[in-house]
C-alpha positions as CSV (number, residue, x, y, z in Angstrom):
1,X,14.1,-51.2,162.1
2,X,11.5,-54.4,162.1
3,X,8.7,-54.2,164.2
4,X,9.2,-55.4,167.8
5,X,9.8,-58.9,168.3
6,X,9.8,-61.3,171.7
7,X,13.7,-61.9,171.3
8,X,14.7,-58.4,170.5
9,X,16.3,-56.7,173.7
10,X,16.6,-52.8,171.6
11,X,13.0,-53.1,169.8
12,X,11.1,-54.7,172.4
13,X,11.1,-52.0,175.5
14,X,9.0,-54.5,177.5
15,X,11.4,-56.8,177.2
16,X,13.0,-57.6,181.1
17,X,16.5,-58.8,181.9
18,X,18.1,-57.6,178.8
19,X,21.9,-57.7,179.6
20,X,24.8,-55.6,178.4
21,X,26.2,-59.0,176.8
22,X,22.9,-59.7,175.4
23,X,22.1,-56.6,173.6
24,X,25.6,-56.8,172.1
25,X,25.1,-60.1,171.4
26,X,21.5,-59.2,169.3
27,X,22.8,-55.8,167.9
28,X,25.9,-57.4,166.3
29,X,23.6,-59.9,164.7
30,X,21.6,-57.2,163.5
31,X,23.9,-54.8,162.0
32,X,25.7,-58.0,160.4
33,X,22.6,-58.7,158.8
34,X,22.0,-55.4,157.8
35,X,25.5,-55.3,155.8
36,X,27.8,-53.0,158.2
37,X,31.1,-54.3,158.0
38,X,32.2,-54.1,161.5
39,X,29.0,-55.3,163.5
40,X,30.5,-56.3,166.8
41,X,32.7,-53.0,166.7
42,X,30.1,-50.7,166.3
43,X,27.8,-52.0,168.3
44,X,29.7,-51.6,171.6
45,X,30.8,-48.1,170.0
46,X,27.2,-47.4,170.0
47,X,26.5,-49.6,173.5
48,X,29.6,-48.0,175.2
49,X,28.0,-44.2,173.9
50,X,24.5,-44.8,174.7
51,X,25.0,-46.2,178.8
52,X,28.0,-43.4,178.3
53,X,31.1,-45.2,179.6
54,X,34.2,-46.7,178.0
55,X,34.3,-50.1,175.7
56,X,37.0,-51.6,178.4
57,X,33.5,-51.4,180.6
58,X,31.1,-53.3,178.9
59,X,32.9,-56.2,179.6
60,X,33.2,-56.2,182.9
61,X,29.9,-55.4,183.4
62,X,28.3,-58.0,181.2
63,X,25.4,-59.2,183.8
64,X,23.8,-55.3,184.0
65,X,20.6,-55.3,183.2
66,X,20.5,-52.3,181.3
67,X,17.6,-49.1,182.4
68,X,14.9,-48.7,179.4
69,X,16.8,-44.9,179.3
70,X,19.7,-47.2,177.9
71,X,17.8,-49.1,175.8
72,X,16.0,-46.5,173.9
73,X,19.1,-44.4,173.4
74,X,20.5,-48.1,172.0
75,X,17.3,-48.3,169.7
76,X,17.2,-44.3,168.4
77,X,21.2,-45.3,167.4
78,X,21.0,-48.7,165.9
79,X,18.1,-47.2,163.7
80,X,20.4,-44.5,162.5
81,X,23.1,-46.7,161.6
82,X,21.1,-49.0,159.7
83,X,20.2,-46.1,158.0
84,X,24.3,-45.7,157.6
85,X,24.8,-42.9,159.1
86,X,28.0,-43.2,160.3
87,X,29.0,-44.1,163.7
88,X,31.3,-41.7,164.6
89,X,28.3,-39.0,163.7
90,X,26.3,-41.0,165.7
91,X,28.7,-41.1,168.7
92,X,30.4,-37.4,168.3
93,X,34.4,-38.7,168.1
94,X,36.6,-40.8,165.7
95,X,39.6,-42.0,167.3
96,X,42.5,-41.2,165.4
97,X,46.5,-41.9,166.2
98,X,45.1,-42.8,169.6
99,X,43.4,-39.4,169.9
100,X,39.6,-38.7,170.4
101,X,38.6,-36.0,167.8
102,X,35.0,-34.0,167.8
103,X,33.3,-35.0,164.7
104,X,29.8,-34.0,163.6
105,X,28.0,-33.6,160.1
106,X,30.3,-31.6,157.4
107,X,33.3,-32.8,159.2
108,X,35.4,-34.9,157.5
109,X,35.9,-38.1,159.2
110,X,39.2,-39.6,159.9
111,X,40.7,-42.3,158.3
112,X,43.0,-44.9,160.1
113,X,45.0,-45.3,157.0
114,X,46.2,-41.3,157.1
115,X,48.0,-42.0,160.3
116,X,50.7,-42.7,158.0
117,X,50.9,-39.5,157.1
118,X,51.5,-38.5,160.6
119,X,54.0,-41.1,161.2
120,X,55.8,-39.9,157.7
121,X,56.1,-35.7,158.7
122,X,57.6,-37.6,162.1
123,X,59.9,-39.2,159.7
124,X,60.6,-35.7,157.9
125,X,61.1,-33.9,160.7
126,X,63.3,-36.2,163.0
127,X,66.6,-34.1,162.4
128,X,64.3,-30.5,162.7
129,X,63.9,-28.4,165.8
130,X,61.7,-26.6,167.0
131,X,59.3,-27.3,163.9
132,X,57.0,-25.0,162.0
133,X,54.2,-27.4,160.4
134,X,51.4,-26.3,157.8
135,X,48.4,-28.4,157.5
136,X,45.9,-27.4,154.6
137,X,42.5,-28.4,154.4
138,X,42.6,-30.2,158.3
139,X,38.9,-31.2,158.4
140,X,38.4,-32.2,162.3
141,X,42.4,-31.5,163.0
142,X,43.7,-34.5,162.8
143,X,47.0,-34.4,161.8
144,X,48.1,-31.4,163.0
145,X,47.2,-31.8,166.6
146,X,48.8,-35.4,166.2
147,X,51.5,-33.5,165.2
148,X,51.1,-31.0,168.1
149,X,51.1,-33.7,170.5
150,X,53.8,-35.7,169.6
151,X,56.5,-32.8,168.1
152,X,56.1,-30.0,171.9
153,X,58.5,-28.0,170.2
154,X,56.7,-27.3,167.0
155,X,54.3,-25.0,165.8
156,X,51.2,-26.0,163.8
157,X,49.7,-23.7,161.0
158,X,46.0,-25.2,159.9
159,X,44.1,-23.9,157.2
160,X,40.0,-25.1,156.8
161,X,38.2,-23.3,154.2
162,X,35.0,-24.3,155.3
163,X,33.4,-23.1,158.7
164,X,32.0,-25.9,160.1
165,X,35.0,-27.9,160.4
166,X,37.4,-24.8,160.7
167,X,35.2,-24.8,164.0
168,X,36.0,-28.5,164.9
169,X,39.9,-28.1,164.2
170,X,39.5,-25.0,166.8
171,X,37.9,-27.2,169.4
172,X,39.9,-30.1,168.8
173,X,42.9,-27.6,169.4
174,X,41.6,-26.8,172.8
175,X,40.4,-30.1,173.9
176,X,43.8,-31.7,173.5
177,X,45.3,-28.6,175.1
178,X,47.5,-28.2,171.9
179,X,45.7,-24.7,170.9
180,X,48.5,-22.3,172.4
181,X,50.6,-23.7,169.5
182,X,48.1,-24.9,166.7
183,X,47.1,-21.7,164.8
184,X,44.1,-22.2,163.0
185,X,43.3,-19.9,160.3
186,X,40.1,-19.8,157.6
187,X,40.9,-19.7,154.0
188,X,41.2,-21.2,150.4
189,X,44.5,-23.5,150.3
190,X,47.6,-20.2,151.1
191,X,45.4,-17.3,150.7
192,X,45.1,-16.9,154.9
193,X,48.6,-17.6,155.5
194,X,50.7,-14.6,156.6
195,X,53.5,-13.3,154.5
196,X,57.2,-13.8,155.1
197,X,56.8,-17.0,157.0
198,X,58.4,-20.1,156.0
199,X,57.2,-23.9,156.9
200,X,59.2,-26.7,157.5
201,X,56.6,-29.3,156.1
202,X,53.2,-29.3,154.2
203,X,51.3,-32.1,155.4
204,X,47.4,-32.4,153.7
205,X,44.8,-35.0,153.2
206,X,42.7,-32.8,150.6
207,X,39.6,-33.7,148.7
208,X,40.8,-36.0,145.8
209,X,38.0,-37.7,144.7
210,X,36.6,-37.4,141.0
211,X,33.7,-36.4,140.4
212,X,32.4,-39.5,138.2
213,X,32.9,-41.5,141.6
214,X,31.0,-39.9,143.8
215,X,27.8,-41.9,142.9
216,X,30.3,-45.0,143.7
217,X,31.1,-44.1,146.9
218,X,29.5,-46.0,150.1
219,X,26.1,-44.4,151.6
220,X,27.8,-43.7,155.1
221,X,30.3,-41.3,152.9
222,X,28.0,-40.6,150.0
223,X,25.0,-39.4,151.8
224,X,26.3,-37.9,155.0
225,X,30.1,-36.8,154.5
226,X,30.7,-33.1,153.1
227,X,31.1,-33.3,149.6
228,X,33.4,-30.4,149.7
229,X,36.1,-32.4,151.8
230,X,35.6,-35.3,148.8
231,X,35.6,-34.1,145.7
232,X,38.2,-32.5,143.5
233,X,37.3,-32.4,140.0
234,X,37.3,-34.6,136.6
235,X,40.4,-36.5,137.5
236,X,40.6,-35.2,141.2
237,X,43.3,-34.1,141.3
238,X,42.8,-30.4,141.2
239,X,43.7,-29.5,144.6
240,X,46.7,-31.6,144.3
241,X,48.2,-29.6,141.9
242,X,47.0,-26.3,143.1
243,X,49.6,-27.0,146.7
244,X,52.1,-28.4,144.4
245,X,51.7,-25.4,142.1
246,X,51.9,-22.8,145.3
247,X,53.5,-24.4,147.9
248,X,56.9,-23.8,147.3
249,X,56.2,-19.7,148.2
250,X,55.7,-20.5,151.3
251,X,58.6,-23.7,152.5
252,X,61.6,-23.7,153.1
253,X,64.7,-25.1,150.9
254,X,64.7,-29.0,151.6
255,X,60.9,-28.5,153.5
256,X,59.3,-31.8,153.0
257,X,55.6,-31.6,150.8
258,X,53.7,-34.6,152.5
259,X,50.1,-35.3,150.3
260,X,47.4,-38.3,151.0
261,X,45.5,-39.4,147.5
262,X,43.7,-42.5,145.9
263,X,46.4,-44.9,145.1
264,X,45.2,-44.9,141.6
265,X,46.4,-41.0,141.0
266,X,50.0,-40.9,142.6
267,X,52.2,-41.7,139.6
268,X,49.9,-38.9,137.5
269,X,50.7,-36.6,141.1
270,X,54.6,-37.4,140.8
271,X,54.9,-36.6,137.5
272,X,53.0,-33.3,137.8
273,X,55.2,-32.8,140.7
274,X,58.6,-33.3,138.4
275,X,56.9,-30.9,135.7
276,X,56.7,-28.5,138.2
277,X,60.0,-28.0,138.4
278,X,60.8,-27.3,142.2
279,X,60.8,-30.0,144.1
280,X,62.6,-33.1,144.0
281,X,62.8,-36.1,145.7
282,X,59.9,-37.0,144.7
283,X,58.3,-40.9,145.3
284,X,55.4,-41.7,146.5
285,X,55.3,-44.1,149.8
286,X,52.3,-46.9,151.0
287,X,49.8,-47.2,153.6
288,X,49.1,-50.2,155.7
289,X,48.1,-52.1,153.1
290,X,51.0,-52.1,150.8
291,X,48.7,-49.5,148.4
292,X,50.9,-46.1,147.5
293,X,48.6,-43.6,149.0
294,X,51.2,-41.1,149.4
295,X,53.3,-39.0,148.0
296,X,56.4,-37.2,149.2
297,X,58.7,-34.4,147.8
298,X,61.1,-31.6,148.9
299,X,61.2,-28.1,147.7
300,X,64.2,-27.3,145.7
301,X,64.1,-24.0,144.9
């Protein structure tokens, strides 16, 4: 950050009277000339974290003149998120599907637009009950406790290769008091799964970017998300086709196969999933902004 400056209520810690609706007021300025998309957002995020109560609460407590303990957790934050790291590193949570989840480095951060996912496997399993629901690759847990918490009749299967966030999706599991029917298991894609058992859904968001576009990426997600949870090969699509290669082992007839991508690779994904040869149904569906994200098939044996 710049060097301390008379009008600068998070540099300047001899600064008096600086007020929760003036430090929002400077740090929103800040961050918006710094580039960050979303200044005023973030900055009561960050605001809300650092005096460590709700966003609903700065505002009604505009006048406070915030403690210097405040103002140098403020300072340590905006510093870090100028350096774009991203906030929801920076804070410990990304709220997703109206859901806090634990996030920390070399977890995967949710993405409001995969909340149509959620709201398709809804869709998928309207006329099924008593669900059984596998997630691959779940990252933090997202979707399958979403799942969890809106379906109380189902059980949730997630896979997570990678320890770090297999641990989040565990204590996302518990912390949403979903973990006596979210069984989280570590392992490659199937390998974990036990035998004989049959899902009525596949949900996944799984690494799909390719590797030519990684150096394209933003620096929040180029230089502090998990590579592992981004990229997927040449044309990334090689853990696309790996599920649609395998999955249909493990469903049941008519089992919905529910899969997130870039826009960009979901007519090469449906007519991989046609060559395949057991599933039909298959289409591909949009997010919120009118972009086909998704694609969505049923396994035909």
């Amino acid at each position: 950050m710049e060097s301390p400056q008379p009008n600068n209520p998070v540099a300047n810690p001899q600064s008096t009277e600086w007020t929760v609706q003036k430090i929002l007021t400077w740090t929103t300025e800040h961050l918006r000339n710094k580039g960050i998309e979303s200044p005023r957002l973030e900055s009561e995020i960050l605001l809300a974290h650092a005096r460590k109560c709700e966003r609903i609460q700065l505002y009604t407590n505009f006048a406070e003149i915030l403690s210097e303990e405040v103002r140098a957790k403020m300072r340590e934050l905006v510093k870090r998120r100028v350096n774009r790291e991203p906030v929801a590193y920076l804070v410990g949570k990304k709220e997703f599907f109206s859901l806090d989840f634990l996030v920390k480095p070399g977890v995967f951060i949710p993405r409001p637009e995969t909340e149509a996912l959620v709201m398709k496997s809804l869709e998928a399993l309207a006329n099924r009950k008593s669900p059984h629901i596998l997630e691959l690759c779940s990252g933090s847990g997202c979707i399958s406790i979403s799942l969890a918490k809106q379906l109380p009749e189902a059980q949730v299967t997630a896979v997570e290769l990678h320890d770090i966030p297999y641990q989040a999706t565990l204590a996302n599991a518990q912390r949403h008091k979903v973990n006596q029917r979210v069984q989280v298991l570590q392992g490659n894609l199937f390998e974990p799964l036990p035998s004989g058992v049959h899902y009525d859904l596949l949900v996944s968001n799984p690494p799909y970017v390719r590797e030519d576009e990684m150096a394209g990426l933003e620096a929040d997600v180029q230089h502090h998300e998990p590579r592992e949870a981004l990229v997927a090969g040449e044309d990334g699509l090689d853990i696309v086709r790996k599920i649609l290669d395998q999955a249909g082992t493990y469903l049941k007839p008519g089992a919905h196969c529910l899969l997130e991508m870039d826009p960009a690779q979901t007519q090469a994904a449906m007519e991989y999933a046609i060559k395949v040869g057991t599933w039909s149904e298959v289409q591909g569906f949009v997010d919120d902004t009118g972009r086909t994200r998704f694609l969505s098939a049923r396994h035909q044996p």
